[in-house]
C-alpha positions as CSV (number, residue, x, y, z in Angstrom):
1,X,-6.5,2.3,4.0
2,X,-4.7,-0.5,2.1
3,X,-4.2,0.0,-1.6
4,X,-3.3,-2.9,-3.1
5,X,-2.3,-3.3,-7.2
6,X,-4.8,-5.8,-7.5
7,X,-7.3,-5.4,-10.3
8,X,-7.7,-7.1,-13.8
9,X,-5.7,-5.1,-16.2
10,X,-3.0,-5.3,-13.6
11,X,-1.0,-8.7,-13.6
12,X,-0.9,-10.0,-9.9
13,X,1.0,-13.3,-8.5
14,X,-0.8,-14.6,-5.8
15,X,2.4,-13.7,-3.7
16,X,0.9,-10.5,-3.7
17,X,-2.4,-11.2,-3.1
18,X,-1.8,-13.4,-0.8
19,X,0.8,-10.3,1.4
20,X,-2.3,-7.5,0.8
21,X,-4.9,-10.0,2.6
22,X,-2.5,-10.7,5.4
23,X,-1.5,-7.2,5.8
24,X,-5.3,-6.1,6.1
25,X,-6.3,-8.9,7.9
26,X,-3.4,-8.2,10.8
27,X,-4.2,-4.1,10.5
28,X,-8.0,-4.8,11.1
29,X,-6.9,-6.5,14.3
30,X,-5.2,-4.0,15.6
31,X,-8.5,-1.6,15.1
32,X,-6.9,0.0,12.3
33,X,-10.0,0.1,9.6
34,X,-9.1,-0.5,6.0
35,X,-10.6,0.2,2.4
36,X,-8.9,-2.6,0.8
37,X,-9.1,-2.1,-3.3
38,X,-10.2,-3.3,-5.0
39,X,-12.2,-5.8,-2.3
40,X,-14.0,-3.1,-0.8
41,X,-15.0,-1.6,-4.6
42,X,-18.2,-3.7,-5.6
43,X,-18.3,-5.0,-9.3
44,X,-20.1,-2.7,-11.4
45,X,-20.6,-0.1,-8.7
46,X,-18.2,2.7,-10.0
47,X,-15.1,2.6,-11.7
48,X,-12.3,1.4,-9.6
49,X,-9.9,4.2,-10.1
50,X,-12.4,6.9,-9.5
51,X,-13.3,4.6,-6.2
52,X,-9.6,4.8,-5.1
53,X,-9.2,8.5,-6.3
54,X,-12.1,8.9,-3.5
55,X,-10.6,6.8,-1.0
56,X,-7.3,9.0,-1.0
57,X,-9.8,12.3,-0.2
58,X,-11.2,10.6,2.6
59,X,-9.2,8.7,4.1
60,X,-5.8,9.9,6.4
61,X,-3.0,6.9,5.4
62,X,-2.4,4.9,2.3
63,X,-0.6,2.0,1.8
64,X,0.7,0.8,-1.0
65,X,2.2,-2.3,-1.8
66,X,4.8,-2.0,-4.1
67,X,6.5,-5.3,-6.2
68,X,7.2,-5.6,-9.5
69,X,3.7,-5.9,-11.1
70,X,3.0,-2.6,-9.1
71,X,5.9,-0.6,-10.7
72,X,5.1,-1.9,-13.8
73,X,1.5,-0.7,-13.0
74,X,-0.1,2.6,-14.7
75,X,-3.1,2.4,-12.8
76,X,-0.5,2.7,-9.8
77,X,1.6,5.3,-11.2
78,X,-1.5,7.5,-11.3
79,X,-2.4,6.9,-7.3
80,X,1.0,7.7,-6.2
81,X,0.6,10.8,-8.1
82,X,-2.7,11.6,-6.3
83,X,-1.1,11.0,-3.3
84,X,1.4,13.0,-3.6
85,X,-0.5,15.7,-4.6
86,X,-2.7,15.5,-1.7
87,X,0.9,16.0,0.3
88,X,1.7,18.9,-1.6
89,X,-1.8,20.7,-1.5
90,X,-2.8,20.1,2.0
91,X,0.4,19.4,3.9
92,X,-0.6,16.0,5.0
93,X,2.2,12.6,4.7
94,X,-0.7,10.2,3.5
95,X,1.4,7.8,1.4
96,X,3.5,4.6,3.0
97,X,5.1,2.8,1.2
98,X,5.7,-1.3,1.5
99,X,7.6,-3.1,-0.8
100,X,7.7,-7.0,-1.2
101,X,10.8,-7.0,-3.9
102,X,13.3,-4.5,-4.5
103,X,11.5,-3.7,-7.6
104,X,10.9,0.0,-6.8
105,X,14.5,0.8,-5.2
106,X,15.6,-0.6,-8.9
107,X,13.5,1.1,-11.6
108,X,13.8,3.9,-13.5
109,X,10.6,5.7,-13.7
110,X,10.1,8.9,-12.2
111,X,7.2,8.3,-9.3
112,X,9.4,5.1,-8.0
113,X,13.0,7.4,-8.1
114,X,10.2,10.1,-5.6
115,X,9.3,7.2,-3.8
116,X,13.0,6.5,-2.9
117,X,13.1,9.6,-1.0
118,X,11.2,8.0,1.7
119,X,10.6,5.5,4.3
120,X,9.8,2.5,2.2
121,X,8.6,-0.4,4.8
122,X,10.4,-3.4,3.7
123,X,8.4,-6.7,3.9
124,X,10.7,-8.5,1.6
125,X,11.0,-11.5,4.0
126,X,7.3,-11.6,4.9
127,X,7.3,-15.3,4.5
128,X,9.4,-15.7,7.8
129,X,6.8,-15.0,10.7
130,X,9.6,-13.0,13.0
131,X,10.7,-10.6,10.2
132,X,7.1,-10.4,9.0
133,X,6.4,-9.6,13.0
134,X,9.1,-6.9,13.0
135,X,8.1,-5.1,10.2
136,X,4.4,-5.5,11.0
137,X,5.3,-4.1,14.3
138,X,7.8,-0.9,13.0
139,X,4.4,-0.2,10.3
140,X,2.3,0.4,13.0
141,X,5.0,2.5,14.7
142,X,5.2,4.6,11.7
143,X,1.3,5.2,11.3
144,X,1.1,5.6,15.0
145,X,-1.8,3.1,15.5
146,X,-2.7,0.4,17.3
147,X,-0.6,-1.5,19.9
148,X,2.0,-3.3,18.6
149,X,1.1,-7.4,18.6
150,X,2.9,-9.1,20.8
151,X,4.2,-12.3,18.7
């Protein structure tokens, strides 16, 4: 699953939007299926944080793309919250983080200080193909899927 801060009351730069459709894109070729929010959450069909707060129940991995407008981001304070909840109650690491901006290794709120605790991916140079490649390649290393692309 790839949760990506992009809905309305959230501001997004197309920087971002542009990384989250990449990333899913390049996962889904790989074989690694992904509930990409708030694509996969049709308009009108059920609020989208409900959607997402259902997504993290069923599904094993989340991603979460972490840049400014995502720290800044209530509506992503409260799934990294569920996330790690799900950790604490059940035992199982579902949260990886990927940050795009050093953003979350900067601020001062309490969920992004927890989040510096662990393995944050670092896509901060995704613009150049061989250190998007490397990262890409040490993500799938970390959620154990896939094989690796060979570019």
């Amino acid at each position: 699953m790839v949760l990506c801060p992009l809905q309305a009351k959230t501001p997004v730069t197309d920087y971002d939007k542009k990384f989250a459709k990449r990333l899913s894109t390049n996962l889904q070729d790989q074989g690694v299926r992904c509930w990409f929010a708030p694509h996969d959450s049709p308009p009108g069909r059920r609020p989208i944080v409900r959607g997402i707060e259902e997504a993290i129940l069923l599904h094993k991995k989340l991603l979460l793309i972490l840049s400014n407008h995502a720290i800044n981001s209530n509506w992503v304070q409260q799934e990294v919250e569920a996330a790690l909840y799900k950790k604490v109650t059940t035992g199982q690491e579902i949260l990886f983080p990927i940050r795009l901006d050093n953003t979350v290794l900067q601020s001062d709120t309490s969920w992004a200080k927890r989040l510096r605790h662990r393995h944050i991916a670092d896509f901060t140079s995704y613009n150049d193909e061989r250190d998007y490649h490397q990262a890409f390649r040490d993500l799938l290393r970390h959620l154990k899927v896939g094989k690796p692309p060979t570019n």
